[in-house]
matplotlib code that plots the C-alpha trace (Angstrom):
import matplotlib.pyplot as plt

x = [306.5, 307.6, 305.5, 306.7, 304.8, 305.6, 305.8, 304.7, 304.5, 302.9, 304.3, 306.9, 309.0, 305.8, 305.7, 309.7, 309.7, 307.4, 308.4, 311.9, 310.7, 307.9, 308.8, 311.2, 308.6, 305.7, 308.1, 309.2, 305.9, 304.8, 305.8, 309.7, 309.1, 309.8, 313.0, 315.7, 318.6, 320.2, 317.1, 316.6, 320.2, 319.5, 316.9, 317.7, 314.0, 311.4, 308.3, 305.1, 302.2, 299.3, 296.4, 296.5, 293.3, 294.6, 297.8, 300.8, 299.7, 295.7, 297.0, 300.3, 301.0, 300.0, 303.8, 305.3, 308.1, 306.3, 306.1, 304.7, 300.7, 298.2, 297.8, 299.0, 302.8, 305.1, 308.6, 310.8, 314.0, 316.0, 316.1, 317.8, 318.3, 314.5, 312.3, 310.4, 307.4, 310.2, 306.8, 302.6, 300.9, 297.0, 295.7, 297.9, 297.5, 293.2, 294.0, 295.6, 299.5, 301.5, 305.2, 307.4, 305.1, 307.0, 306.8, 305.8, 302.8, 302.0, 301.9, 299.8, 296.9, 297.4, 299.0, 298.9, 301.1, 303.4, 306.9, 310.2, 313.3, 313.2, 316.2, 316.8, 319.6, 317.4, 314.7, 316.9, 318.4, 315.1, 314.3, 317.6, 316.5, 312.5, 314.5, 316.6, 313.0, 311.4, 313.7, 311.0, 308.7, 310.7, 315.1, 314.8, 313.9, 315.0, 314.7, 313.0, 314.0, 313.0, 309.9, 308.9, 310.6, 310.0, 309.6, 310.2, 307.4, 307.6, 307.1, 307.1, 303.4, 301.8, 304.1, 301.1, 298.5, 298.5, 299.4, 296.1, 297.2, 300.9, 299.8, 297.6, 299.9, 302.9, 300.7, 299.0, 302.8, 303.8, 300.7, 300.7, 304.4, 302.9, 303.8, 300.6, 302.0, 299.7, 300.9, 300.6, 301.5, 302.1, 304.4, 306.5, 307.7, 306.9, 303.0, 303.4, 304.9, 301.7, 299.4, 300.4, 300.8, 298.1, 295.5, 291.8, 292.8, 295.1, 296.0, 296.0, 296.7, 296.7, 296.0, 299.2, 299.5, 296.0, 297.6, 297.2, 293.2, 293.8, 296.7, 294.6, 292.3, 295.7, 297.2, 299.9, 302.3, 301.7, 304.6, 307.0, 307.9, 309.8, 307.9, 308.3, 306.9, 303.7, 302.8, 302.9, 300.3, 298.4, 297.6, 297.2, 294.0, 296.1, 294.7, 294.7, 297.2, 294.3, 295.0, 299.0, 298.9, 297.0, 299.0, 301.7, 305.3, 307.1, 304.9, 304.9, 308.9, 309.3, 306.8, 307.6, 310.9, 312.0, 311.8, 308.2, 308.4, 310.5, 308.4, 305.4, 307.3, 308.5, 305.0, 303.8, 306.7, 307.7, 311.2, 313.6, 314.2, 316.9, 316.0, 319.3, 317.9, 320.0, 320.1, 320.1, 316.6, 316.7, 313.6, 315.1, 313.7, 311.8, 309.7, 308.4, 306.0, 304.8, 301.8, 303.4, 307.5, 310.2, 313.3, 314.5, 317.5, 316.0, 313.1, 315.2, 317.2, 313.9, 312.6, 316.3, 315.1, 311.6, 312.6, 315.3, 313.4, 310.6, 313.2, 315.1, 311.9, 311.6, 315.3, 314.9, 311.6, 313.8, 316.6, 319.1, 321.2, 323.2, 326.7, 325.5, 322.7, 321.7, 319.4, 317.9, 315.5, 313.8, 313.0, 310.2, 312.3, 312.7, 316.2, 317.1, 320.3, 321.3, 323.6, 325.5, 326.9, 328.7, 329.3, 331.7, 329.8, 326.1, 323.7, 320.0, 319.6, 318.3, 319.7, 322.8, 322.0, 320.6, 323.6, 326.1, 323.7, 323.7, 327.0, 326.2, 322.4, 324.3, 325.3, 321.4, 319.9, 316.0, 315.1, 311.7, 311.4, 311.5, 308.8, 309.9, 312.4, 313.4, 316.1, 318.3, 319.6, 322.7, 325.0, 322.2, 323.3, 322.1, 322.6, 322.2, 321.7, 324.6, 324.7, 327.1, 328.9, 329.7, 331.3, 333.6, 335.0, 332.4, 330.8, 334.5, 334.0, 330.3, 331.7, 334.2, 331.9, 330.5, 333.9, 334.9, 331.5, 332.4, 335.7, 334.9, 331.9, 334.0, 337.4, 336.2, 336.5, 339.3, 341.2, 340.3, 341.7, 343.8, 347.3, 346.6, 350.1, 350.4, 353.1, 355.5, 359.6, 359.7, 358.9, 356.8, 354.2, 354.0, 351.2, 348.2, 344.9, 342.2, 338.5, 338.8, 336.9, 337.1, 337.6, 341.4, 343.2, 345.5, 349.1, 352.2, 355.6, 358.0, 360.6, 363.7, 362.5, 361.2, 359.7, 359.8, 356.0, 356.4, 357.5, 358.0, 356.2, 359.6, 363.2, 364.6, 368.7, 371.7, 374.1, 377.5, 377.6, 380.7, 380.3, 384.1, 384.0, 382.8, 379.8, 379.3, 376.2, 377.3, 378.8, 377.1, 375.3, 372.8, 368.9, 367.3, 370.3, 370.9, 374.2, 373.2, 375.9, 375.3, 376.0, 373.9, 373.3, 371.9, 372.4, 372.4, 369.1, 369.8, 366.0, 365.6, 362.9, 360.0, 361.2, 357.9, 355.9, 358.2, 360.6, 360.0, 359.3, 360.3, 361.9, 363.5, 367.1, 368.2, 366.7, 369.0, 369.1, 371.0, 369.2, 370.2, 368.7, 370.7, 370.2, 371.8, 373.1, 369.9, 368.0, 366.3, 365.8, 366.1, 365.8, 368.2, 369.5, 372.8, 372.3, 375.5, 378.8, 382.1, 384.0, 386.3, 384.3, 380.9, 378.7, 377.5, 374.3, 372.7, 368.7, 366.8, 363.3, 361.5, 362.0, 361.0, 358.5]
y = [-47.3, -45.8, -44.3, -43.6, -41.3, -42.3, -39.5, -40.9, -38.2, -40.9, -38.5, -37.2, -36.9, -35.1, -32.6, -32.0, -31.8, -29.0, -27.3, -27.1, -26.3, -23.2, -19.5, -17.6, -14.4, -16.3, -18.1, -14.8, -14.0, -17.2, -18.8, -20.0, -23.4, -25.8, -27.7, -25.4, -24.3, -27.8, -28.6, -25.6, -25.8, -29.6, -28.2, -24.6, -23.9, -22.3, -23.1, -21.8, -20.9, -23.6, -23.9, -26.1, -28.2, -28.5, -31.0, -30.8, -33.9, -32.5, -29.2, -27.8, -24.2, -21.6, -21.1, -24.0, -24.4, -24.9, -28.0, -29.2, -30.5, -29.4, -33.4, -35.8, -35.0, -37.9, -38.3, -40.6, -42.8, -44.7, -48.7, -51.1, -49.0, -48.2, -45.5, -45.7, -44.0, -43.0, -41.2, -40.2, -38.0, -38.5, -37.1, -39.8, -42.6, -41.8, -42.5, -45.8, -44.4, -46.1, -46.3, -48.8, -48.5, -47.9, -44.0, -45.1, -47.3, -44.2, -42.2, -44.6, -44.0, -40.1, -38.5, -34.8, -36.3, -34.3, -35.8, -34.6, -36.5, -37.8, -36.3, -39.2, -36.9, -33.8, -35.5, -37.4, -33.8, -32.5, -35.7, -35.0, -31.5, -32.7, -34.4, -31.4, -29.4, -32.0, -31.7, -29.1, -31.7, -34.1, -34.6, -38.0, -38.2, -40.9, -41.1, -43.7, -43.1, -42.6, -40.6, -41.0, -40.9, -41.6, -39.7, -41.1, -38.8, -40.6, -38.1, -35.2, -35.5, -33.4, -30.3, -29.9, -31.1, -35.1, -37.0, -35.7, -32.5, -33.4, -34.9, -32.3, -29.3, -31.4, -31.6, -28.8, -27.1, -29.0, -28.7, -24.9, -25.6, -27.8, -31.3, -33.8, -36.4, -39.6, -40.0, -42.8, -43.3, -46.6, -48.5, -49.9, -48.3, -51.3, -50.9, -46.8, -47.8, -50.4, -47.2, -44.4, -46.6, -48.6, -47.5, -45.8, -42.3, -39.5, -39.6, -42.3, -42.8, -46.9, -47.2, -48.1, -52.0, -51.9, -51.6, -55.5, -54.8, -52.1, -54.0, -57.0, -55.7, -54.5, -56.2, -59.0, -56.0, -53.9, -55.8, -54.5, -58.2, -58.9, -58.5, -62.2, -63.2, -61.0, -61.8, -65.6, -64.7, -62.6, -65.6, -67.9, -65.8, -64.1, -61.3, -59.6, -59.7, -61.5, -64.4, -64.4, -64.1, -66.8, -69.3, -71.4, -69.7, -72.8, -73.3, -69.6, -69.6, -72.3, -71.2, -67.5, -66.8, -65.8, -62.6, -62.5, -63.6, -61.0, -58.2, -59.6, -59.6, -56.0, -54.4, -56.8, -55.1, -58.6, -57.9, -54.8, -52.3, -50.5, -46.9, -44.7, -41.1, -38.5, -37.4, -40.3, -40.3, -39.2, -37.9, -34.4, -32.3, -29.0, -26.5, -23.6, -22.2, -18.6, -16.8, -14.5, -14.8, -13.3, -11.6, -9.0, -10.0, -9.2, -11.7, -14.9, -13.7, -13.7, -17.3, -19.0, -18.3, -19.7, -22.5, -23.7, -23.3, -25.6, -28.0, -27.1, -28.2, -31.8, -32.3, -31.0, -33.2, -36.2, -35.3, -35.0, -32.7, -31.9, -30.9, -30.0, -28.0, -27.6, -24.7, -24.3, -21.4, -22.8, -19.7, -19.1, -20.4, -23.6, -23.1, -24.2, -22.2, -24.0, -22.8, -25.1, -25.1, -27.0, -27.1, -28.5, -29.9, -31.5, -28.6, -27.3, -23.7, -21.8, -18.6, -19.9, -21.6, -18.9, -16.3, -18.9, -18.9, -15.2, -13.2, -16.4, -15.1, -12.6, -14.7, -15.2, -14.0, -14.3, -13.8, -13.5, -14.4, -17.3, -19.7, -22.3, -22.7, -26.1, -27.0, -30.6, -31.7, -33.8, -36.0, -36.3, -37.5, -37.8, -34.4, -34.6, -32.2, -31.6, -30.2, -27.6, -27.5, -31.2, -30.8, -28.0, -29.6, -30.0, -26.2, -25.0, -26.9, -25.5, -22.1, -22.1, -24.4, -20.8, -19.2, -21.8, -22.5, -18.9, -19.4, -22.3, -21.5, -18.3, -19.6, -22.9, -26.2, -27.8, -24.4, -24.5, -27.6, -28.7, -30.4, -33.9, -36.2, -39.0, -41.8, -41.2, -40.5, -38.8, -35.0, -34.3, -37.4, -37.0, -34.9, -34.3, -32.1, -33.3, -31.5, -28.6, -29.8, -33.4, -35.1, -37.0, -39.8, -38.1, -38.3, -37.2, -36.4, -38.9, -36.6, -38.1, -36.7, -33.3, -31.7, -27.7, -25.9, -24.5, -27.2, -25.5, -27.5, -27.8, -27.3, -23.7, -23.8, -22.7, -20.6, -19.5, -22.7, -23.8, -27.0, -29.6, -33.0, -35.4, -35.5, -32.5, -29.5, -26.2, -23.6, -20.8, -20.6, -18.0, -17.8, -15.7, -13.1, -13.2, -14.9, -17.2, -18.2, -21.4, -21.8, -25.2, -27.9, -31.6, -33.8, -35.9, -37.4, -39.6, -39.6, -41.8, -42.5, -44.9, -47.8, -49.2, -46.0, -44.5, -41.6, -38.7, -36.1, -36.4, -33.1, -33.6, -32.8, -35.3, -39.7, -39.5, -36.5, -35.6, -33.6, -31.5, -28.9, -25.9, -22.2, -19.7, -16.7, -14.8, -17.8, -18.9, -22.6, -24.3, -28.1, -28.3, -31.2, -32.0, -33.8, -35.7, -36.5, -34.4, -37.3, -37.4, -36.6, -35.9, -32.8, -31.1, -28.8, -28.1, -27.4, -25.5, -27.3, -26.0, -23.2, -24.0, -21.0]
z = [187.7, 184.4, 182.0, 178.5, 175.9, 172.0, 169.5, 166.0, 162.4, 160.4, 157.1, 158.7, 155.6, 153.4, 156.3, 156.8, 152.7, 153.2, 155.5, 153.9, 150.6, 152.1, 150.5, 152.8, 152.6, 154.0, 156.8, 158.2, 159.1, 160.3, 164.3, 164.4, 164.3, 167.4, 165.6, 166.2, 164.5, 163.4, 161.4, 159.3, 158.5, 157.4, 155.3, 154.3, 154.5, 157.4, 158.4, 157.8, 160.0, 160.6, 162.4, 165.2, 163.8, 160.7, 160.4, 158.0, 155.5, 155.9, 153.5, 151.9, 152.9, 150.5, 150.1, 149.2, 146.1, 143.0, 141.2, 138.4, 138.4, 141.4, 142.6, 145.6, 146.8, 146.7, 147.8, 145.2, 146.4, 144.2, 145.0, 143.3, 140.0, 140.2, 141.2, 144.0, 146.1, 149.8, 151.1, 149.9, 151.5, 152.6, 149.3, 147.4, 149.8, 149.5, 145.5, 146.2, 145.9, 148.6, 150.0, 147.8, 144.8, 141.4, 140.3, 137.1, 137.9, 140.9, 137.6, 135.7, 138.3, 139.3, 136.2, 138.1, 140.7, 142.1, 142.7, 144.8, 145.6, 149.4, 151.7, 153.9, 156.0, 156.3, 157.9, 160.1, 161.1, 161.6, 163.8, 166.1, 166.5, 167.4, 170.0, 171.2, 171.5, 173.3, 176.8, 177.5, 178.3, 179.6, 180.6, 178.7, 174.8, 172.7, 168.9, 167.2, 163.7, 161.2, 162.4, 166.1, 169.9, 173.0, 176.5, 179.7, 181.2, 184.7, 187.7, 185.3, 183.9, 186.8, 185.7, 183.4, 185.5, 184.1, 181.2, 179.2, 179.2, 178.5, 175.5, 174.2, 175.1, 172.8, 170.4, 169.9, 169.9, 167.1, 165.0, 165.5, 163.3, 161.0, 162.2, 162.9, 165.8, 167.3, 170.9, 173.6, 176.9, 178.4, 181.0, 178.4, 175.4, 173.5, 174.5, 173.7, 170.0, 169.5, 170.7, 168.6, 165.3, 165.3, 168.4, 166.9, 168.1, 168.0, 172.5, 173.9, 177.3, 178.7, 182.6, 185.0, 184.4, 181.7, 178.6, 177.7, 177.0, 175.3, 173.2, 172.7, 169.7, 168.4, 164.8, 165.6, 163.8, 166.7, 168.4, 165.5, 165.0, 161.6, 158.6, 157.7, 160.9, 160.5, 157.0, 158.3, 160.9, 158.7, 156.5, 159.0, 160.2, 163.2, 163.0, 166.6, 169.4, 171.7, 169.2, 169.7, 173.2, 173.9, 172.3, 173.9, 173.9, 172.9, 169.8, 169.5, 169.5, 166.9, 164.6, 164.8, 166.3, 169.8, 168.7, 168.9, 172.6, 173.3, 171.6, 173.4, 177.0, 176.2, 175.5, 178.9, 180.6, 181.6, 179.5, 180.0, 176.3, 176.5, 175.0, 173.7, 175.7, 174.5, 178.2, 181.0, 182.7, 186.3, 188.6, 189.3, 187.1, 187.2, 184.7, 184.5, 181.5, 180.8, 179.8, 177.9, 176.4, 178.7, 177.8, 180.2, 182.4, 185.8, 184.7, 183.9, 187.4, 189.0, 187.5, 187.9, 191.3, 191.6, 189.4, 191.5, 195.0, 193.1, 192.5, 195.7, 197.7, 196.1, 197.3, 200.5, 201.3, 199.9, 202.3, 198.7, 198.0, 194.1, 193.2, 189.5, 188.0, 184.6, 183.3, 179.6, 178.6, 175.8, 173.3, 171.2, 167.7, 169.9, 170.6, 173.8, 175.6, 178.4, 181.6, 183.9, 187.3, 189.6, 193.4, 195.7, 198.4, 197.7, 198.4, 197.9, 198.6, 195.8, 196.6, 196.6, 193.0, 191.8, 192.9, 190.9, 187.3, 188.0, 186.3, 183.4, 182.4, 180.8, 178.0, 176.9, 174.1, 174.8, 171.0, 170.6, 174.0, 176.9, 177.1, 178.9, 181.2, 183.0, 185.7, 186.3, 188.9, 188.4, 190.8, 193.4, 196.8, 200.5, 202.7, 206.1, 208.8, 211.0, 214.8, 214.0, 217.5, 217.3, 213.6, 213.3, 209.9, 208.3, 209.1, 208.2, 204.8, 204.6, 204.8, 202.7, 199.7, 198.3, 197.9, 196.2, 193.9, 193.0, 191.7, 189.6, 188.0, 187.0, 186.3, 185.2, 186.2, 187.0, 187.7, 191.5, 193.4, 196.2, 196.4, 197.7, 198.9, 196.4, 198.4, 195.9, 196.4, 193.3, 193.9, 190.4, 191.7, 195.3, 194.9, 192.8, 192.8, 194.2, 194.5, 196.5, 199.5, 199.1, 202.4, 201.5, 203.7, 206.3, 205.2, 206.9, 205.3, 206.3, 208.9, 207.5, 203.9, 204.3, 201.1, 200.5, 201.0, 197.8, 195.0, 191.1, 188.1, 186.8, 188.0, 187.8, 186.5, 188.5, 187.8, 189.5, 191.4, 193.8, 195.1, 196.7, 194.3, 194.4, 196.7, 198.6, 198.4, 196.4, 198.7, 196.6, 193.6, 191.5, 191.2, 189.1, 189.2, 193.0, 194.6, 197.3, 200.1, 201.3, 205.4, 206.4, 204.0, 204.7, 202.0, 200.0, 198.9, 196.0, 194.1, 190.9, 188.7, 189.5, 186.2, 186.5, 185.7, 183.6, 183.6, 185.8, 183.5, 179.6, 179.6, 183.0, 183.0, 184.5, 185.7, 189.1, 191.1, 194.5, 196.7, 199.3, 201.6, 202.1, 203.8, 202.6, 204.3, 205.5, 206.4, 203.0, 202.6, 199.5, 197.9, 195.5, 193.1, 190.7, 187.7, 187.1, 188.7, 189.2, 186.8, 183.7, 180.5, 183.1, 182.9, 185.8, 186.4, 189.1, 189.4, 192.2, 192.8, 195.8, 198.6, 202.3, 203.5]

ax = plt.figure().add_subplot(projection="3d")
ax.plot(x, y, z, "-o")
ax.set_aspect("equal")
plt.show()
């Protein structure tokens, strides 16, 4: 069963305003705030310190720019050639100031009000970058602009002991950085969203398959039906979701749109929402939190370790194996620096994991320090045990799978691969690489056609060469300033290009090729080709593609 927490900053935009526009003296010596790079960027501000009681819209830091007046904080947007209230804080909305209201009627009733232009972009920035911190918690974090998201917090929660102190922990991070977030967890996201915006407290956590009591004594709103269709319940005395939901759907539908049936089957979880994670949700997943910041390189060598044997023991009781991992070591500023690596053959031995993030923990910088530190596993798949005597293959493959983990996570991928036959007559698509160990159909070459064991990527030029019109191989020729005297040659292979696919190579030099294998006078063996015919007005060249042994 799924269980998704949602993430709601009723003033998100006061709070971000703040935090952008707080003194650069007082925000060096506050925390780094949980955002990350991307947001302070957005915003060109930092953050300030604040107490963990005490949220951002409660009280502006002692810091922040300086505007005119000492009253409410209000964010102005321009709407159809008229100014407009984009945001209040708690002070103003206590006065009677709310969202839409004109500025000049907000300044009619508070005439100390204090007023800033919203920055739509910033805050969606700073949201993007929420979601970025928030992988610490969990893989799978979707946004839900323009000031909440959603974790899928299934099979994660007891990292922290249960969902309680999930909550509290991801809110008591954010707080310490200024930001005041309601939070619900549910089984459907729907049921989280009607939680955090309109439940009586702060956490709030619905029982597996309980969270229709709970949403009963909710407003019809709760369902984030269309504002049309709310206000029409509203004034006809609907005024809980106990009311809606026991009414008949078809009278429900044509009265209110099937939009409301759907929002009410999504919060039932009787209807599928698709959320947009910025990471695909998947159950392998491990963490790791610290008392105290690390930052010395034998430590984050030491917890790569413990943090892939904890995940390396979920696999192993599931009988699974990965081919990818993917580390990040979430720092204090709420940057997260993430390593990946890849293996040929699905495995689960942390040592061996560990050895491969190794030479790339070089390439950290801690910061302030490590916090966090959380693991993925990627491209999960069954492993099974093997009797070793009965599949010599497979432990050849086994032995050779960290050799070759070792060259790709150092080369890089795609740099270590094998040549795998392609049924193909033309030479430059007869083969192609393949995974290094990947298990490929057995193919033979065909005896009549022989190919060299060493094919070049492209045809090497001839010089010097002798060869009797019209048909017959070259008696000698030069490669790479060494005369060659032909004394066995098979031939010819006439080789053209495959129409359908296209031509063999655009910078071929030549679409029909005669082939001929030839030995020259101390046993060498050589494929070689002639582009053209010995004829009036033709032009002959001759090409050197392969060498046998």
């Amino acid at each position: 069963m799924a269980r998704i927490l949602c993430a709601w900053s009723p003033n998100w935009a006061i709070a971000n305003w703040r935090r952008r526009n707080a003194s650069q003296a007082e925000a060096l010596l506050s925390d780094p705030p949980p955002l990350g790079e991307a947001a302070r960027r957005a915003g060109g501000g930092l953050p300030t310190r604040q107490s963990p009681s005490v949220s951002f819209a409660d009280s502006p830091p002692s810091g922040g720019a300086s505007i005119a007046g000492a009253g409410p904080l209000v964010l102005i947007e321009t709407v159809k050639g008229a100014r407009r209230l984009a945001a209040v804080d708690k002070a103003g909305q206590a006065l009677g100031l709310f969202a839409g209201q004109k500025a000049t009627d907000a300044l009619a009733l508070v005439p100390n009000l204090r007023m800033a232009d919203a920055e739509p972009e910033a805050d969606a920035a700073a949201l993007t970058a929420l979601v970025d911190w928030s992988v610490r918690f969990s893989p799978a974090v979707a946004a839900d602009p323009p000031d909440g998201l959603f974790l899928d917090i299934s099979g994660v929660a007891h990292l922290w002991g249960g969902e309680a102190e999930l909550i509290a922990d991801y809110r008591a991070r954010l707080a310490r950085s200024g930001i005041f977030v309601r939070c619900a967890v549910a089984d459907t996201p729907g049921a989280a969203w009607a939680l955090a915006h309109y439940g009586k407290a702060a956490e709030i956590i619905a029982p597996p398959n309980g969270q229709a009591a709970l949403l009963a004594a909710l407003p019809p709103a709760a369902l984030r039906l269309e504002p049309e269709a709310a206000a029409q319940m509203e004034r006809l005395g609907l005024r809980l979701l106990s009311q809606v939901l026991g009414l008949p759907r078809a009278p429900l539908a044509r009265r209110f749109g099937q939009q409301t049936l759907t929002r009410i089957d999504q919060a039932m979880g009787r209807a599928e929402e698709a959320l947009a994670f910025r990471r695909p949700p998947h159950p392998w997943f491990a963490r790791l939190a610290f008392f105290e910041p690390i930052s010395v390189l034998e430590d984050l060598q030491r917890v790569t370790f413990d943090v892939a044997a904890r995940l390396c023991e979920r696999l192993e009781r599931e009988g699974q194996g990965a081919r990818r991992f993917r580390i990040a070591f979430h720092r204090l500023d709420g940057r997260a620096l993430p390593l990946e690596v890849g293996l040929a053959l699905a495995a689960r031995d942390p040592a061996r994991i560990a050895a491969l993030f190794k030479p790339k923990l070089e390439t950290i910088d801690p910061g302030f320090g490590i916090e966090v530190v959380t693991l993925e596993a990627e491209e999960v798949e069954r492993v099974c045990d093997r009797q070793v005597r009965l599949d010599a293959e497979a432990e050849a493959a086994e032995g050779l799978a960290p050799l070759v983990d070792r060259l790709t996570n150092r080369l890089g991928e795609g740099r270590v691969w094998k040549a795998e036959p392609v049924e193909s007559h033309v030479p430059e698509l007869s083969v192609r690489p393949a995974a290094p160990l990947a298990a490929g159909a057995a193919r033979a070459w065909n005896p009549e056609a022989p190919r060299p064991l060493r094919l070049f990527r492209k045809p090497e030029p001839l010089d010097l060469v002798t060869a009797q019109t019209p048909d017959d191989p070259p008696r000698q020729f030069q490669w790479r300033r060494r005369l060659h005297r032909i004394a066995r040659a098979e031939g010819p292979e006439r080789i053209a290009e495959e129409w359908w696919r296209g031509e063999i190579d655009a910078t071929s030099p030549a679409h029909i090729r005669d082939y001929y294998r030839v030995e020259d006078q101390d046993g060498a063996r050589f494929w070689v080709f002639r582009e053209g015919l010995y004829q009036e007005g033709g032009e002959v060249r001759w090409w050197l593609h392969g060498v046998f042994g």
